[in-house]
C-alpha positions in Angstrom: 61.5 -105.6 16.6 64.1 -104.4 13.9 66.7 -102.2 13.4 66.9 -99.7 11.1 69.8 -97.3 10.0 67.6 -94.8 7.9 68.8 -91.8 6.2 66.2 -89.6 4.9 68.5 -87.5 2.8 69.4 -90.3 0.3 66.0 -91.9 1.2 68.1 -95.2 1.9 67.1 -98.1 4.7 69.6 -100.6 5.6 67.8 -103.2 8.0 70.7 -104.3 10.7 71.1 -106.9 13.4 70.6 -105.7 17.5 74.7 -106.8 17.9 75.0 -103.9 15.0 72.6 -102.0 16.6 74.0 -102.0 19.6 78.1 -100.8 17.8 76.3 -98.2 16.5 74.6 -96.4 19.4 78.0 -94.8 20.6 79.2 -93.9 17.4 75.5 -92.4 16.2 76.1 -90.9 19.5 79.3 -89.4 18.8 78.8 -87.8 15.8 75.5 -86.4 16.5 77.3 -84.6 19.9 77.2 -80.8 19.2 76.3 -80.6 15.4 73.6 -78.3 16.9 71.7 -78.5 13.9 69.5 -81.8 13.4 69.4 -81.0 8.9 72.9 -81.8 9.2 72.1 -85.2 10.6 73.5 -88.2 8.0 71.4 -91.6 9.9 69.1 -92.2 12.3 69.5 -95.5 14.2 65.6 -96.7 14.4 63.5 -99.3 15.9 60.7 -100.5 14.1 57.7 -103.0 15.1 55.3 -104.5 12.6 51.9 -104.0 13.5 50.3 -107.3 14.6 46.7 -106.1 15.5 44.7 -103.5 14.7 45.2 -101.3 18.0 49.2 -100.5 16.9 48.2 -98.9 13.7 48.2 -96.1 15.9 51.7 -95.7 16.2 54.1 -94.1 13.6 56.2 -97.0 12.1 59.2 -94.8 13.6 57.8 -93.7 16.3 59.1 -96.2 19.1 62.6 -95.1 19.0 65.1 -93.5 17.6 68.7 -92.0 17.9 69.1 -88.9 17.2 65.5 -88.2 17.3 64.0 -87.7 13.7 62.5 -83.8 13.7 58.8 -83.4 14.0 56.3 -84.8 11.9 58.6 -86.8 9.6 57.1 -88.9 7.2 58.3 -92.0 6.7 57.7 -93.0 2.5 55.2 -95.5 1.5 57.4 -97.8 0.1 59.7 -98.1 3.1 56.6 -98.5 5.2 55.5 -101.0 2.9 58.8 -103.4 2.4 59.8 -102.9 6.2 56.4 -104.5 7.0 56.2 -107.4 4.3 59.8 -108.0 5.6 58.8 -107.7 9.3 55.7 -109.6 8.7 52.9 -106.8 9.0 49.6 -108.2 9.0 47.4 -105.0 9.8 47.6 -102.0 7.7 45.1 -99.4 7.1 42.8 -99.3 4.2 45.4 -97.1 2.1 47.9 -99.0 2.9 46.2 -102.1 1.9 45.3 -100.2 -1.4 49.0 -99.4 -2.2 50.0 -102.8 -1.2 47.3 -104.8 -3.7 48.2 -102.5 -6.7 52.0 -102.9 -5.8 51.6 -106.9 -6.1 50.0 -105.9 -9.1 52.6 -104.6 -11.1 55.0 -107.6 -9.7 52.7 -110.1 -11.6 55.7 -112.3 -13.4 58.6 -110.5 -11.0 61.9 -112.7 -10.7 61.4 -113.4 -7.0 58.5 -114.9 -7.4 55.7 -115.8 -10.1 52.9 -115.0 -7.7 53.8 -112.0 -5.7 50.7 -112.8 -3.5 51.4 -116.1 -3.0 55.0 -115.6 -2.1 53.9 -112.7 0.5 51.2 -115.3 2.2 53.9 -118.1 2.7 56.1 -115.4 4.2 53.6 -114.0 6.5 53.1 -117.3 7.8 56.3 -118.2 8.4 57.4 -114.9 10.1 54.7 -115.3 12.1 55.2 -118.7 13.3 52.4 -120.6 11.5 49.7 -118.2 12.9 47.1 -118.1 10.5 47.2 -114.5 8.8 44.3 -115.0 6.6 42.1 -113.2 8.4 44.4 -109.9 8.5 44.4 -106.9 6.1 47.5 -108.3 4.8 45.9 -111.6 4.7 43.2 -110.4 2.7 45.5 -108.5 0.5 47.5 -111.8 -0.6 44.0 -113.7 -1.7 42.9 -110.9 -3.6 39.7 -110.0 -1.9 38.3 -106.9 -2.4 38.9 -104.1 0.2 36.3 -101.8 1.0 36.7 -99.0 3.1 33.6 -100.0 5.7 35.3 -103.1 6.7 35.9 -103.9 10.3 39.4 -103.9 9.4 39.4 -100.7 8.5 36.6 -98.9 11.0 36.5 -97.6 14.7 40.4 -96.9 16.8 43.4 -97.8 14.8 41.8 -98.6 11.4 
């Protein structure tokens, strides 16, 4: 699980540390006592889990927790969605996810980080995720370039 101080007014995401976490609850607290109006709200202290199998796609990826609560039907943006799970080490998206992720890599062809974005993402995976073998994950089919379709098992029934 991370921690994430999120402001959706400057659209900003500052992934933080539970000891962090845990100096900021009383002070999120404190400020967020009797503003009475939740617009006026600056961060939201969040919790965020990567989804690991197809059955937690169902979940918002702020959904689990968050102080103050974010209002009703926020929408968290695709690109924090995206980089919160490559950093987290996501392995199941859903198909448009997937989509937005493969044309993303795309465009990163020859980035600084790395001169195979895909590449670089696959080692990651596996080492966030202990050595477990991703390859057969959305994410895993993402980073060796197989083509998605819609009708894939991945992608069909609860969650996908």
């Amino acid at each position: 699980m991370e921690w994430i101080l999120w402001s959706p007014a400057s659209q900003t995401a500052l992934i933080i540390i539970p000891e962090e976490a845990e100096l900021l609850i009383p002070v999120i607290r404190e400020k967020t006592t009797g503003i009475g109006h939740i617009g006026q709200q600056v961060v939201h202290l969040v919790t965020y889990m990567a989804p690991l199998t197809r059955d937690m796609l169902q979940f918002h990826p702020f959904s689990l927790h968050s102080i103050p609560p974010l209002p009703a039907g926020h929408q968290v943006p695709e690109w924090l969605s995206m980089e919160l799970g490559i950093f987290a080490g996501r392995t199941y998206a859903d198909f448009t996810e997937c989509i937005a992720l493969k044309k993303s890599m795309e465009h990163q062809d020859g980035a600084i980080f790395s001169a195979n974005p895909s590449g670089f993402l696959f080692e990651w995976l596996t080492l966030r995720r202990k050595e477990e073998d991703v390859t057969h994950t959305p994410i895993g089919l993402v980073c060796h370039g197989r083509p998605l379709e819609k009708d894939h098992y991945f992608f069909c029934g609860p969650g996908g």
